[in-house]
DSSP file (Angstrom, degrees, kcal/mol; ACC not computed):
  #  RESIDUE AA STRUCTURE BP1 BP2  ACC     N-H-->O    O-->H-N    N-H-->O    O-->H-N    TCO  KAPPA ALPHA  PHI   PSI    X-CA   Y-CA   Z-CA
    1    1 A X     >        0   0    0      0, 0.0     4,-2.2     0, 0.0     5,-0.2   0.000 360.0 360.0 360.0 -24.4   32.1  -53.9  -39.2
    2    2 A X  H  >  +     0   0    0      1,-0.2     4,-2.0     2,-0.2     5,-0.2   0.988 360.0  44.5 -39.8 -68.0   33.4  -56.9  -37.2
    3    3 A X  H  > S+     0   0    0      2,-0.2     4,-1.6     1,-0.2     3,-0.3   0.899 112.1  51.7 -36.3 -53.4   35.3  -58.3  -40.2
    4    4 A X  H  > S+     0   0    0      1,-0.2     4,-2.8     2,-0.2    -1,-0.2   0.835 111.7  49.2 -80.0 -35.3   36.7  -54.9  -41.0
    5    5 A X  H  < S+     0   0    0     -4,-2.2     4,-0.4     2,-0.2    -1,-0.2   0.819 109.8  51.1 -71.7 -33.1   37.9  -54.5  -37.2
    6    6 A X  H  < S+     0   0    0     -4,-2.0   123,-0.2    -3,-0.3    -2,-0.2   0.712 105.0  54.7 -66.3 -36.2   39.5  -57.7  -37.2
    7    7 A X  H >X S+     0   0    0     -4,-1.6     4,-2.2     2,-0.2     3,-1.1   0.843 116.9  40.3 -43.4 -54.2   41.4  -56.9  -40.5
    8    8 A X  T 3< S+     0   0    0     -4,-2.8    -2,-0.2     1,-0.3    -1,-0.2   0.552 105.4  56.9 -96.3  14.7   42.7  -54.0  -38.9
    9    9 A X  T 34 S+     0   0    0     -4,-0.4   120,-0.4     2,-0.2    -1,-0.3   0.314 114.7  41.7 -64.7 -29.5   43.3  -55.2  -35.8
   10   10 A X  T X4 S+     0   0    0     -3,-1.1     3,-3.6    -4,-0.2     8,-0.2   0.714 114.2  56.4-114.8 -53.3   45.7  -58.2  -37.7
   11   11 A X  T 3< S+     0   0    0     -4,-2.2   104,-0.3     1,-0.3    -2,-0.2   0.713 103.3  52.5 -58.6 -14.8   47.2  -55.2  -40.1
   12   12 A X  T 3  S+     0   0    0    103,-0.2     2,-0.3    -5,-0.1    -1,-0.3   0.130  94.0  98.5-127.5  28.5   48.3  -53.3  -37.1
   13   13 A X  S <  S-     0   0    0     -3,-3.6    -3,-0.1     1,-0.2   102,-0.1  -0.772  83.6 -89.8 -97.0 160.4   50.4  -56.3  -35.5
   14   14 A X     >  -     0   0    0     -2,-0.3     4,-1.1     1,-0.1    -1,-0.2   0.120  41.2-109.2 -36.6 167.4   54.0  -57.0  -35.7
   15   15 A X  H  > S+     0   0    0      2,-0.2     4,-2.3     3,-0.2    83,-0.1   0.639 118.4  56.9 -72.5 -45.1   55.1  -59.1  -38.6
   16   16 A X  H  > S+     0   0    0      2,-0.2     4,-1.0    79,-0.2     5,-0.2   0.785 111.2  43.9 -62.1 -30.7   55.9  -62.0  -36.3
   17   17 A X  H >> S+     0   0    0      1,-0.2     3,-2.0     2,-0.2     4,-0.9   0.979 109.7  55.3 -67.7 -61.0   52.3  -62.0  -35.0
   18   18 A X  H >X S+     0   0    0     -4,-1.1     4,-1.8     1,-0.3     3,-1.3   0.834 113.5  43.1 -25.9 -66.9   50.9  -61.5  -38.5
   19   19 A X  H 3< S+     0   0    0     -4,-2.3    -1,-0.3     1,-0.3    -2,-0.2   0.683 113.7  47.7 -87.6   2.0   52.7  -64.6  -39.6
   20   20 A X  H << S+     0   0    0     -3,-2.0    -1,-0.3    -4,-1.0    -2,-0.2   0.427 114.5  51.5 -98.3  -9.7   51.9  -66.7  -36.4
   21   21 A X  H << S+     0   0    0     -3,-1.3     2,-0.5    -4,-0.9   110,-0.3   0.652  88.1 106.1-102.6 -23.7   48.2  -65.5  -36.9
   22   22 A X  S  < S-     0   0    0     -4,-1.8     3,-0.1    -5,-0.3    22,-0.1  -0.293  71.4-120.2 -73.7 126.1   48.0  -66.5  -40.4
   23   23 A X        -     0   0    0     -2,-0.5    20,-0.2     1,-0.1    21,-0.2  -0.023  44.1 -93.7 -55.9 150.6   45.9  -69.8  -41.8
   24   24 A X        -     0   0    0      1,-0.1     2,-0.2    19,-0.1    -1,-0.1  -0.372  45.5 -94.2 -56.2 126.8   48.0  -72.4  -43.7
   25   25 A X        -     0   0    0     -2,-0.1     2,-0.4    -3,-0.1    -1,-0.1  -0.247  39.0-114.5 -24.3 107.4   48.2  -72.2  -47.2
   26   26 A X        -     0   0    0     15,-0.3     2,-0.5    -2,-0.2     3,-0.2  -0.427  33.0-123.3 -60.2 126.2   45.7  -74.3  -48.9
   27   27 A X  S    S-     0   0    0     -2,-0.4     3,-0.1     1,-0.2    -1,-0.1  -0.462  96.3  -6.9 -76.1 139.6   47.6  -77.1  -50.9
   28   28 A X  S    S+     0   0    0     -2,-0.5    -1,-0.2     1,-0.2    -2,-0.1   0.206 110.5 139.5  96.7 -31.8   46.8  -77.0  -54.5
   29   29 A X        +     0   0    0     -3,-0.2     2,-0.3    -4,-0.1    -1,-0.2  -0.125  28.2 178.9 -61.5 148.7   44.0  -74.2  -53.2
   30   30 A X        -     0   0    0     -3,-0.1     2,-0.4     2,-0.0    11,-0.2  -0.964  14.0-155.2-144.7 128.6   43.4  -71.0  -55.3
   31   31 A X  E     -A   40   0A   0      9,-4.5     9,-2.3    -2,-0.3     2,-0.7  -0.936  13.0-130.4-118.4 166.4   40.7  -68.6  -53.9
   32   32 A X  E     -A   39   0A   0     -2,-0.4     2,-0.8     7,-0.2     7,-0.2  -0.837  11.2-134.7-111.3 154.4   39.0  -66.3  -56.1
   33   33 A X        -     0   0    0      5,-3.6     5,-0.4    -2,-0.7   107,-0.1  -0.815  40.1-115.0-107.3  94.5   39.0  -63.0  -55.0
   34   34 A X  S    S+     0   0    0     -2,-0.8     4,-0.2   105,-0.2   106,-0.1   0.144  98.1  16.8 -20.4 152.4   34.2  -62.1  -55.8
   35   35 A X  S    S+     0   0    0      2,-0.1     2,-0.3   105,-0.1    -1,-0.2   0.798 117.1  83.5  51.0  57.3   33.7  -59.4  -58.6
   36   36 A X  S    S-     0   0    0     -3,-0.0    -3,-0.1     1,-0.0    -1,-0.0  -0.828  79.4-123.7 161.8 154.2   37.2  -59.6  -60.0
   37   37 A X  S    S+     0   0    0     -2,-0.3     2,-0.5    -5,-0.1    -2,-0.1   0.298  76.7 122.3 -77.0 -18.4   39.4  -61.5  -62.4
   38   38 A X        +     0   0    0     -5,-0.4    -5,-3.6    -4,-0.2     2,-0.4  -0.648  34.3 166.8-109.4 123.7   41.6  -62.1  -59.6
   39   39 A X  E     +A   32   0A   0     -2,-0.5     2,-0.3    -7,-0.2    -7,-0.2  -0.921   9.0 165.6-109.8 146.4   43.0  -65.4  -57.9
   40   40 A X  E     -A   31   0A   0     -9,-2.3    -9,-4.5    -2,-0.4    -2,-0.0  -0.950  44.1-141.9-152.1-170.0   45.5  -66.3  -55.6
   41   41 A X  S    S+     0   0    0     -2,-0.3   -15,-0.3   -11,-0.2     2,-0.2   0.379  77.2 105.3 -94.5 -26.9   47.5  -68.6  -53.0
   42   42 A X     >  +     0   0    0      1,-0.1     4,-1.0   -17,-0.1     5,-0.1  -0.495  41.8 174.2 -93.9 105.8   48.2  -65.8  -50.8
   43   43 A X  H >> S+     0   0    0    -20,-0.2     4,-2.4    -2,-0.2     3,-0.6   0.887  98.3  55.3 -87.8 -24.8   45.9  -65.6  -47.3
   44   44 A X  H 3> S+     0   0    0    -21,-0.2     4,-1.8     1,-0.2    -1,-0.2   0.944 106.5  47.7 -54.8 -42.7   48.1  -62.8  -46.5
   45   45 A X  H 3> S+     0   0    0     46,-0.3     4,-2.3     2,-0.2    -1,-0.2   0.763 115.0  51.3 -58.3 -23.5   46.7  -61.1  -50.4
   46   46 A X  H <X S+     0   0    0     -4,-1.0     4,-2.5    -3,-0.6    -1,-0.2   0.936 108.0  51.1 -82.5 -33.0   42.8  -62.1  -49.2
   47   47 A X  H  < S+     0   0    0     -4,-2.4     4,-0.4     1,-0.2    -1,-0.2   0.955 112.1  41.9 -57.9 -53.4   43.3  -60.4  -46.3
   48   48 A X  H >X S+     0   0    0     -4,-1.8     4,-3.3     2,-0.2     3,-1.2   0.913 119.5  48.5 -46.0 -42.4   44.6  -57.1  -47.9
   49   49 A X  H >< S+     0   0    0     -4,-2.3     3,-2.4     1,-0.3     2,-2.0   0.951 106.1  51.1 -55.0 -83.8   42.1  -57.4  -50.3
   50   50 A X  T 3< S+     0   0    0     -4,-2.5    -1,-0.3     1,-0.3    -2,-0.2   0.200 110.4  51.7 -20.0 -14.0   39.5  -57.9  -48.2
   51   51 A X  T <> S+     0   0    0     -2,-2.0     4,-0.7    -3,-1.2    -1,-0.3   0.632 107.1  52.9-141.7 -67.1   40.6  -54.8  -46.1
   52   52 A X  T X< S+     0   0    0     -4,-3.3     3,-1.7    -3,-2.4     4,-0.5   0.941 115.3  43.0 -67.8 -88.9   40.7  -52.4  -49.3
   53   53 A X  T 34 S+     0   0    0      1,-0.3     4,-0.4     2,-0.2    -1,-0.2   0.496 111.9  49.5 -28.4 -22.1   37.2  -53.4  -50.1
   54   54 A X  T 3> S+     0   0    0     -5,-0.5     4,-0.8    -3,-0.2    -1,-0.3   0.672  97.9  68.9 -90.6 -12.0   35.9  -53.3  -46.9
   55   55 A X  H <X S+     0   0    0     -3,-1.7     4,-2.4    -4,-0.7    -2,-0.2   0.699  88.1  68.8 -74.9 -41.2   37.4  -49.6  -46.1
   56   56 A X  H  > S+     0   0    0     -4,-0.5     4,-1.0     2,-0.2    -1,-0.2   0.869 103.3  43.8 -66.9 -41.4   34.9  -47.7  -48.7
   57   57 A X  H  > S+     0   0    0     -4,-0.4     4,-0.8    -3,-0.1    -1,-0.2   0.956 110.8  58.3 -80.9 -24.1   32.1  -48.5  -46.6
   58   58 A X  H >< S+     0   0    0     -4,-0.8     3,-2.3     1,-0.2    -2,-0.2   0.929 101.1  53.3   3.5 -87.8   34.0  -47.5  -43.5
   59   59 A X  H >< S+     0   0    0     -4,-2.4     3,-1.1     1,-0.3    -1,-0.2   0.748  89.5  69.7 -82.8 -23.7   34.7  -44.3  -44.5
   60   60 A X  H 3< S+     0   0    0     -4,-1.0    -1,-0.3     1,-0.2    -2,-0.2   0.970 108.1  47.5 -41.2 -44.8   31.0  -42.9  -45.4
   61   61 A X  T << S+     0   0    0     -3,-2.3    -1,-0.2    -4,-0.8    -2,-0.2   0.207 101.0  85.3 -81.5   2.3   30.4  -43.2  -41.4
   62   62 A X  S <  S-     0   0    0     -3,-1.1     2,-0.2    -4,-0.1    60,-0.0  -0.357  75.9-110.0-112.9 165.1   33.9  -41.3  -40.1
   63   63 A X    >>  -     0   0    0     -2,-0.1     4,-1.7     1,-0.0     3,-0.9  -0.686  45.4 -87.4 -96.6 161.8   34.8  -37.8  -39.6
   64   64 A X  H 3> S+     0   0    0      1,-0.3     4,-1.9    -2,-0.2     5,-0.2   0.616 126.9  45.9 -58.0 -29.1   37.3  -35.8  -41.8
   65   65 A X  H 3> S+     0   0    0      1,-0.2     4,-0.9     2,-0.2    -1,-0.3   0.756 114.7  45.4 -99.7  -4.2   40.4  -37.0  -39.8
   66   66 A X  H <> S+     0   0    0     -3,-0.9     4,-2.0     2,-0.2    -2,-0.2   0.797 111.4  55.6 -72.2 -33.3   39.3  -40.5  -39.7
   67   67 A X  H  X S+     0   0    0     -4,-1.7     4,-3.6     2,-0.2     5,-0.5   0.958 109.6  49.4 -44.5 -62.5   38.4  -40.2  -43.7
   68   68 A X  H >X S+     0   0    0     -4,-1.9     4,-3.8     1,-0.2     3,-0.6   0.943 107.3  50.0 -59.3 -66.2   41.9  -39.1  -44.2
   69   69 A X  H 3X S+     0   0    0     -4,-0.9     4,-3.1     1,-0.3    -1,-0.2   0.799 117.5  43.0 -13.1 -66.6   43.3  -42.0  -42.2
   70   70 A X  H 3X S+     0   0    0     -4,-2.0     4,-1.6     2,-0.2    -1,-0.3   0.962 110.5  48.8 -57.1 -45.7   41.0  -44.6  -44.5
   71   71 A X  H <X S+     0   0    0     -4,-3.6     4,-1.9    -3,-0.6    -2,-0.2   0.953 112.5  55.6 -88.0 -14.9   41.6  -43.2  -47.9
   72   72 A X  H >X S+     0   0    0     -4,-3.8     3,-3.5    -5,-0.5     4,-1.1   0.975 112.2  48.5 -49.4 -55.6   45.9  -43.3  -46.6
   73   73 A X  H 3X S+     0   0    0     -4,-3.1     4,-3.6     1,-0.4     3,-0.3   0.725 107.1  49.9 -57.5 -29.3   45.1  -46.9  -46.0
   74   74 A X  H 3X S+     0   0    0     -4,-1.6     4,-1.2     1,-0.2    -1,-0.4   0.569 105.5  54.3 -83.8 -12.0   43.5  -47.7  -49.1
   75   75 A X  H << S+     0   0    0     -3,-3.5    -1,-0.2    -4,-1.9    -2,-0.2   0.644 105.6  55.3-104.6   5.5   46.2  -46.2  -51.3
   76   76 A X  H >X S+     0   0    0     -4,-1.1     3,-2.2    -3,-0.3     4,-2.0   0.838 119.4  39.0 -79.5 -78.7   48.9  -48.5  -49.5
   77   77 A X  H 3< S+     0   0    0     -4,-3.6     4,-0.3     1,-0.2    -2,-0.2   0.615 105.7  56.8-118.0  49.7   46.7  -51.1  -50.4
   78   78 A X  T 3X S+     0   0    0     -4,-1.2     4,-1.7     2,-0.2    -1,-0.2   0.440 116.6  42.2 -83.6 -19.2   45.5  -50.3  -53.6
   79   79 A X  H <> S+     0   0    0     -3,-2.2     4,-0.8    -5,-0.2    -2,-0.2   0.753 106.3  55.1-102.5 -20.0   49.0  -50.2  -54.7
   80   80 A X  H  < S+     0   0    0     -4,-2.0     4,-0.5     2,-0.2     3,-0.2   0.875 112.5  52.8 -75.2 -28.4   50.4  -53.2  -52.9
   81   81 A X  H >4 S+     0   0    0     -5,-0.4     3,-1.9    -4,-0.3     4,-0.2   0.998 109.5  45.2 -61.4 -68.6   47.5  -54.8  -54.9
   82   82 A X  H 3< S+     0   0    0     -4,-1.7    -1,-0.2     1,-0.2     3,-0.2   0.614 120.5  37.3 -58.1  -8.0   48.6  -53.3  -58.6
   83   83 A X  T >X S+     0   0    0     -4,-0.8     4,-2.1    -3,-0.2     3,-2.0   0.400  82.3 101.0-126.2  18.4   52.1  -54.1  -58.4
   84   84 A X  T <4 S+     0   0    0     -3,-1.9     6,-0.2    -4,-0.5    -1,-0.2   0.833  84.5  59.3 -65.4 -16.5   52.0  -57.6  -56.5
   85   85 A X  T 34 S+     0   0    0     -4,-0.2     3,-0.3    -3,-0.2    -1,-0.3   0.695 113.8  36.4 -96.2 -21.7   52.5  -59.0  -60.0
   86   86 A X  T <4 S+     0   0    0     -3,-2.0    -2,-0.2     1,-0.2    -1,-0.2   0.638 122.4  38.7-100.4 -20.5   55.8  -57.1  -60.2
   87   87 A X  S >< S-     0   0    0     -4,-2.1     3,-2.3     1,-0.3     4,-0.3  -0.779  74.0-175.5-124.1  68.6   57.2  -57.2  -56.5
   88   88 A X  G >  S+     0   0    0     -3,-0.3     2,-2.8     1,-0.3     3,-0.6   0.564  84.8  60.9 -39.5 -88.6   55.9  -61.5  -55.9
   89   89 A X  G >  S+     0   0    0      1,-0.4     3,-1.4    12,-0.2    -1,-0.3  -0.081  73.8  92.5-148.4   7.8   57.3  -60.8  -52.2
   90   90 A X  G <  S+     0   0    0     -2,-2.8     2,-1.0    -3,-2.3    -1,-0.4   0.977  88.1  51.0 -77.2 -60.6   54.8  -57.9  -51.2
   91   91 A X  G <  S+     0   0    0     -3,-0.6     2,-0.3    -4,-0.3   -46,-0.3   0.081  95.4  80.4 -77.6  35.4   52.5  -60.4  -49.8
   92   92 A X    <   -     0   0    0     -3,-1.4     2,-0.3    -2,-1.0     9,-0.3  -0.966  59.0-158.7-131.9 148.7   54.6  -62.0  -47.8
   93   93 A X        -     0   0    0     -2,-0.3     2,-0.3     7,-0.1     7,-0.2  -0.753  14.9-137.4-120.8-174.4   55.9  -61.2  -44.4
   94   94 A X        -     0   0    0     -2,-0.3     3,-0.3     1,-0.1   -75,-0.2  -0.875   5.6-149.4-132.5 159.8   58.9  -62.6  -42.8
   95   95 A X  S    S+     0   0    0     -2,-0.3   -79,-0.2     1,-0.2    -1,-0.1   0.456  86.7  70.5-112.8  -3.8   58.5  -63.5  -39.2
   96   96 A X  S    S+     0   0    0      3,-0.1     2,-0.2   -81,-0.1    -1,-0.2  -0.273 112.7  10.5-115.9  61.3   62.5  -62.7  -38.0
   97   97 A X  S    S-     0   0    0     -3,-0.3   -82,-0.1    -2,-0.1    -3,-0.1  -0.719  90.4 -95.5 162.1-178.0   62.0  -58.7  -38.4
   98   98 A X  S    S+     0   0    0     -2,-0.2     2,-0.2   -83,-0.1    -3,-0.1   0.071  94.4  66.2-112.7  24.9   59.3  -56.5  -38.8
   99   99 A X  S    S-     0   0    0     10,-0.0     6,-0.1     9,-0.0    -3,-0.1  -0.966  80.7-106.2-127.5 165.6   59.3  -56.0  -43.1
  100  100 A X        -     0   0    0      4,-0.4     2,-1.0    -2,-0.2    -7,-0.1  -0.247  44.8 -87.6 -75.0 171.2   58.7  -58.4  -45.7
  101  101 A X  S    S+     0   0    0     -9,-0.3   -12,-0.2   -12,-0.1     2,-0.2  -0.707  87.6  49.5 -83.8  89.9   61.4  -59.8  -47.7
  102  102 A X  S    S-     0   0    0     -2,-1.0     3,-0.3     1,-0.1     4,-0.1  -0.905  97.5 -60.5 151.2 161.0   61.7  -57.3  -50.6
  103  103 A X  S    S+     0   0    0      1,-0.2     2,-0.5    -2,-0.2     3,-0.3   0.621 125.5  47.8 -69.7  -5.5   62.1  -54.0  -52.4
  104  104 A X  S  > S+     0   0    0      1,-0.2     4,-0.5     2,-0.1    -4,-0.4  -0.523  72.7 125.8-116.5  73.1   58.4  -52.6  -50.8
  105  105 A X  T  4  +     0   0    0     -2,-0.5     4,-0.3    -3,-0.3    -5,-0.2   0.737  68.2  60.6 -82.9 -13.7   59.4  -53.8  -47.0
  106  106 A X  T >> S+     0   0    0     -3,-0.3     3,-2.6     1,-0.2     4,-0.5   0.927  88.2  74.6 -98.6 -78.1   58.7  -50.3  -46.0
  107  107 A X  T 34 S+     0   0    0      1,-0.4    -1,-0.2     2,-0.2    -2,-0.1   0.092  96.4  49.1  51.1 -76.8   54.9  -50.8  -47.2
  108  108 A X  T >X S+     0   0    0     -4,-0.5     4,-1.5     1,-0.2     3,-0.7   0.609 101.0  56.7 -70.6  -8.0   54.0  -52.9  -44.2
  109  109 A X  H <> S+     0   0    0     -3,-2.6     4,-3.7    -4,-0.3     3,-0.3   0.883 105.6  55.4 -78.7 -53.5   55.4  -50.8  -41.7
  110  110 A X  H 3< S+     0   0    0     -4,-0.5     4,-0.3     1,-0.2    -1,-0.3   0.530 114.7  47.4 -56.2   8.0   52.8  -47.9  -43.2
  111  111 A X  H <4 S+     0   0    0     -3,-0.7     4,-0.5    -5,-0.2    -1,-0.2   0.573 103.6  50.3 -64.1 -49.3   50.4  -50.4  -42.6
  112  112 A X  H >X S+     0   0    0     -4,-1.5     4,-0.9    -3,-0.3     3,-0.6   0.935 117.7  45.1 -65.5 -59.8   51.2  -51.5  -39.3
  113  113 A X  H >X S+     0   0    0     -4,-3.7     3,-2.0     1,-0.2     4,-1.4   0.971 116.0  41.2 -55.6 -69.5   51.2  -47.5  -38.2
  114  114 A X  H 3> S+     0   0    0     -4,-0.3     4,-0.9     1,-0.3    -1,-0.2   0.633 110.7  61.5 -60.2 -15.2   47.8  -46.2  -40.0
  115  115 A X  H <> S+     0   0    0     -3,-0.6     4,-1.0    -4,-0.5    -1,-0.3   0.909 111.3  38.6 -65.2 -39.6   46.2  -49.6  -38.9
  116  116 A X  H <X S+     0   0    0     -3,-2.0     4,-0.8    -4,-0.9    -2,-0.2   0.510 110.9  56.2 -86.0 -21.4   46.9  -48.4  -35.2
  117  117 A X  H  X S+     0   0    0     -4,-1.4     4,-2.5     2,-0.2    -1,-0.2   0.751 111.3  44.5 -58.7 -46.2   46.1  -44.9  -35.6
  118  118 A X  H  X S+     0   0    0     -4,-0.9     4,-2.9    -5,-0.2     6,-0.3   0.746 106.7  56.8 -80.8 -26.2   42.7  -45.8  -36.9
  119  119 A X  H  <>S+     0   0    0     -4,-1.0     5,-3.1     2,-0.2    -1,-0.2   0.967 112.4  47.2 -63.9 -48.5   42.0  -48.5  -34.2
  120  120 A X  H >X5S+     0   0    0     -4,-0.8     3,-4.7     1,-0.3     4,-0.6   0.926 111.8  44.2 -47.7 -80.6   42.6  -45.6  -31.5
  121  121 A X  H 3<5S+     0   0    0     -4,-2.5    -1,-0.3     1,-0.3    -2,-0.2   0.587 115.8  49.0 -43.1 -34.8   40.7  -43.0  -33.0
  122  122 A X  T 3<5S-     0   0    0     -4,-2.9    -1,-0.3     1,-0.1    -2,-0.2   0.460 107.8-125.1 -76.2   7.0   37.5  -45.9  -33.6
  123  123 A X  T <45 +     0   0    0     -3,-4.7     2,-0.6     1,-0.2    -3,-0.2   0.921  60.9 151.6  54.1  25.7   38.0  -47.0  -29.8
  124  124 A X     << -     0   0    0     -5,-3.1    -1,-0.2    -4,-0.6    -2,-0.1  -0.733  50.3-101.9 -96.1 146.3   38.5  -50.4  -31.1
  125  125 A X        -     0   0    0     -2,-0.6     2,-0.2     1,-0.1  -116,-0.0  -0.270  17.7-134.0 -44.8 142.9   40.9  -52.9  -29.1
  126  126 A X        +     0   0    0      2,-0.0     2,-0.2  -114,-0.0    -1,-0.1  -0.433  56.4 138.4 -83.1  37.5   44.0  -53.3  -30.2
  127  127 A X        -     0   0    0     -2,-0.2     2,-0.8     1,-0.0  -118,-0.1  -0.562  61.3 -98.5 -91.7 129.5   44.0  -57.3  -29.9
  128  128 A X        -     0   0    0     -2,-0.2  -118,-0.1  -118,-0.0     2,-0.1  -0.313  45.8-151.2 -51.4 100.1   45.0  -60.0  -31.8
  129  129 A X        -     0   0    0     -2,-0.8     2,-0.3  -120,-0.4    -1,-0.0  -0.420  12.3-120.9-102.5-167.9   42.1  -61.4  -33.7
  130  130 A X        -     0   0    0     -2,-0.1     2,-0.5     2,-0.0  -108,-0.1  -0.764  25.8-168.1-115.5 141.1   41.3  -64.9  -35.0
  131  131 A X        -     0   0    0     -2,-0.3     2,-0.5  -110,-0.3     3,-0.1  -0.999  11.4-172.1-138.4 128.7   40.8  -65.3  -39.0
  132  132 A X        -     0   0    0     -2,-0.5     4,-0.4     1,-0.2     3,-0.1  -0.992  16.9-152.9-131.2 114.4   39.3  -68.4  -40.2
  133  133 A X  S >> S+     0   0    0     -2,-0.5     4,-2.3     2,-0.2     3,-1.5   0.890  80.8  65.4 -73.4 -33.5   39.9  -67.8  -44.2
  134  134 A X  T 34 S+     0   0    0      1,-0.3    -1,-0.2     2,-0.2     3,-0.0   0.761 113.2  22.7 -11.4 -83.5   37.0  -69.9  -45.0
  135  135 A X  T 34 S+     0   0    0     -3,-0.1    -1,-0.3     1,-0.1    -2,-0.2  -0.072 123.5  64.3 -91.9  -2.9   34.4  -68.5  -43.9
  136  136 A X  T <4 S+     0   0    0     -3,-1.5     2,-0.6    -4,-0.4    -2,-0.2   0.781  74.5  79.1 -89.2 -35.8   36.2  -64.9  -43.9
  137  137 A X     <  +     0   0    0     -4,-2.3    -1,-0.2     1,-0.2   -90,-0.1  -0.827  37.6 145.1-109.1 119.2   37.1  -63.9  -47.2
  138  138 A X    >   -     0   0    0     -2,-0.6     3,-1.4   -88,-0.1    -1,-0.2  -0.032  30.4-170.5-137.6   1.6   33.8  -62.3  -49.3
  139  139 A X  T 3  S+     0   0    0      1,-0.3  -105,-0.2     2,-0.2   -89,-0.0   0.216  72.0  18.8  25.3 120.5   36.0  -60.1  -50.8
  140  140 A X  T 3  S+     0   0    0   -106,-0.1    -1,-0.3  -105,-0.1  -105,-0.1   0.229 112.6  72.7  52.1  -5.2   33.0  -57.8  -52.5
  141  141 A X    <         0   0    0     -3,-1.4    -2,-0.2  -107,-0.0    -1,-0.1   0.282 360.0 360.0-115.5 -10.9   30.5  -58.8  -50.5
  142  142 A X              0   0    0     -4,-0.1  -138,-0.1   -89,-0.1    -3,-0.1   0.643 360.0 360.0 -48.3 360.0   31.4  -56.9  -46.8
């Protein structure tokens, strides 16, 4: 649950933090996103991912208003997921205002909120954490 706490812990920062907290692009680098079809460039996409896969075990352990809380999160980004091929700019955020650059800017803000909601209720800190993509992203694997 460390990983998953740190994920939302990053998801429920500003957009300038988020992008001042995010690893460098790998040049040339593709990761492949385990048990799926799916690569990208994106550390901001591994994270999301990584975040919507990790939420389903989450939510076995929660109470009914913490349940609701997860399955909102997951369908912000289960959707940011399905249409990134149609909106490139969902998975990026822009560091001089708090939405990304794009027709789903309001997305991240529903992100930002339900991240911060869920941190209360779980009594986790509300701290900037450290993400080392390397060694972070198991995407299938939490």
């Amino acid at each position: 649950m460390d990983k998953l706490r740190s994920i939302l812990q990053f998801l429920a920062l500003d957009n300038g933090r988020k992008q001042s907290l995010l690893p460098a692009k790998m040049p040339g680098g593709i990761w492949e996103i385990f048990e799926t079809n799916i690569r990208t460039n994106s550390p901001l996409f591994c994270i999301g991912y990584e975040c919507w896969s990790g939420l389903n075990r989450l939510y076995e352990q929660l109470g009914l208003e913490e349940q609701e809380l997860v399955s909102e999160l997951k369908v912000i980004l289960n959707l940011m997921i399905e249409i990134r091929e149609s909106y490139p700019t969902i998975w990026t955020v822009c560091n001089t205002n708090r939405y990304v650059e794009g027709e789903a800017d309001r997305l991240w803000s529903i992100l930002e909120r339900l991240a911060k909601i869920l941190l209360a209720r779980l009594a986790w800190p509300h701290v900037a954490p450290t993400i080392d993509l390397q060694s972070f992203i198991t995407s299938g694997r939490i």
